[in-house]
C-alpha positions, 0 to 999 in steps of 0.5 A, a space after each residue: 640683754 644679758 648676752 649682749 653685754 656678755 659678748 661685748 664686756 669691753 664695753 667697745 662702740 663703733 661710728 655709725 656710717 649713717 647717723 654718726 652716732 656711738 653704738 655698741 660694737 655688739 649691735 652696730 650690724 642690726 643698728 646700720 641696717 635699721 638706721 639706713 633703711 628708716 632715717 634720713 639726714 635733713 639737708 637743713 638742720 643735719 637732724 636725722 628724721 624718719 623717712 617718713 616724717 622728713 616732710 613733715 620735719 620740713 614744714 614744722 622746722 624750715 618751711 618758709 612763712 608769710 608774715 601778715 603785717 609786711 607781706 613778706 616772706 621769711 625763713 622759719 629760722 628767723 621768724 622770731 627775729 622778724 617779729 621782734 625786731 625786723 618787721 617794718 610793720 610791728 606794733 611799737 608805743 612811741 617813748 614820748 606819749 606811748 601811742 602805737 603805731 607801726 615801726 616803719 613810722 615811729 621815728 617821724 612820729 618822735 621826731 614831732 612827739 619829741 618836740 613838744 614841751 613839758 613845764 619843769 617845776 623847779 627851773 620854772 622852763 618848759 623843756 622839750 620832751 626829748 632833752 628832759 631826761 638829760 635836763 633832770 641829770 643835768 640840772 636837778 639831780 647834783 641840785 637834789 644831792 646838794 641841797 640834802 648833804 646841806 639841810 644835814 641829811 635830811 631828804 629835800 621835799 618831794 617836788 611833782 615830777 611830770 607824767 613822763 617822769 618813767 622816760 628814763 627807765 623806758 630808755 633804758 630797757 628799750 636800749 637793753 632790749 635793741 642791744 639783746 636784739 642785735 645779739 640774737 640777731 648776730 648768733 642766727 645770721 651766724 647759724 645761717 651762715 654755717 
C-alpha cells in the first residue's frame, strides 16, 4: 500500500469509463478491468450492481407489485405512495364518527355522517356536525374571551363540550397529512420523470 502512495504522491484520480466513479491514477488499469467485468449500470436507478445480483437488484428495487385491496398493479417506486394515499380501497376513520371504511366510500359516507346534529349547550341549537367546528370559532370562542376579560380575568366555568369536540384537531392533522401527501406525491412523479 506504501508503493502505491509512493507512486502516485500527487494524490491525482481519474474518471472511471465504467462506473464514474474517482480512482486513484495508480490504480485505474486494475480498477476498469475489474469494474467492466463484474458491475452492470441498472437501466432504472443508474446503480452499479454486480453482474450477478442485477436480478435480484430489480426485483427488490423495481419489480412491479400487486396491491391486494384495488388489485392493481403498481411500480415498486410508488408503492409507499399507492398505500398511503392513492389506493381506492385503503382503510380510513370517517372524521365524524370514526368508522372505517374504504377511501373509495368515505366521501358519501361524510356527506350523511355530516348531516347529522349535535345539541350546543350553550346556544341551546342543534347543529350539524359538519358546521360544528365553524360554529364553536364563530360563535363561542370571542363569547369565551369576552366573558373572561369581563369577569377580570378570571377563567369562564368549563361548559360540557360534545364527544366530537377533538374534530377540529383531527382537521387539522388530516390537512397536514393530505398536504405532506401531495408533496411526497409531486417529488416521486418528479423522480420518475427524470
Amino acid at each position: 500500500m506504501a508503493a502505491a502512495a509512493d507512486s502516485d504522491p500527487a494524490g491525482t484520480t481519474c474518471t472511471c469509463a465504467h462506473c464514474q466513479r474517482e480512482i486513484p491514477s495508480s490504480n485505474i488499469s486494475l480498477h476498469s478491468v475489474h469494474c467492466t467485468r463484474n458491475l452492470q449500470k441498472c437501466e432504472r436507478c443508474g446503480d452499479m450492481v454486480p453482474r450477478k445480483l442485477m436480478d435480484e437488484h430489480y426485483d427488490e428495487n423495481h419489480a412491479p407489485m400487486n396491491c391486494l385491496l384495488c388489485k392493481c398493479t403498481i411500480e415498486r417506486e410508488l408503492w409507499d405512495l399507492h398505500t398511503g394515499i392513492q389506493c381506492p380501497q385503503r382503510m380510513l376513520a370517517c372524521q365524524y364518527c370514526e368508522f372505517e371504511l374504504p377511501a373509495v366510500d368515505l366521501l358519501e359516507h361524510q356527506d350523511v355522517c355530516g348531516n347529522r346534529t349535535e345539541y350546543c349547550q350553550t346556544c341551546r341549537k342543534y347543529i350539524r356536525l359538519r358546521e360544528w367546528i365553524g360554529h364553536e370559532l364563530q360563535f363561542h370562542t370571542s363569547s369565551n374571551a369576552s366573558a373572561e376579560h369581563s369577569s377580570g380575568g378570571a377563567p369562564a366555568a368549563a361548559e360540557p363540550k360534545p364527544a366530537h369536540g377533538s374534530h377540529c384537531k383531527q382537521l387539522l392533522l388530516t390537512i397536514a397529512i393530505a398536504g405532506f401527501a401531495v408533496w411526497i406525491g409531486s417529488v416521486l412523479y418528479q423522480r420518475k420523470g427524470q
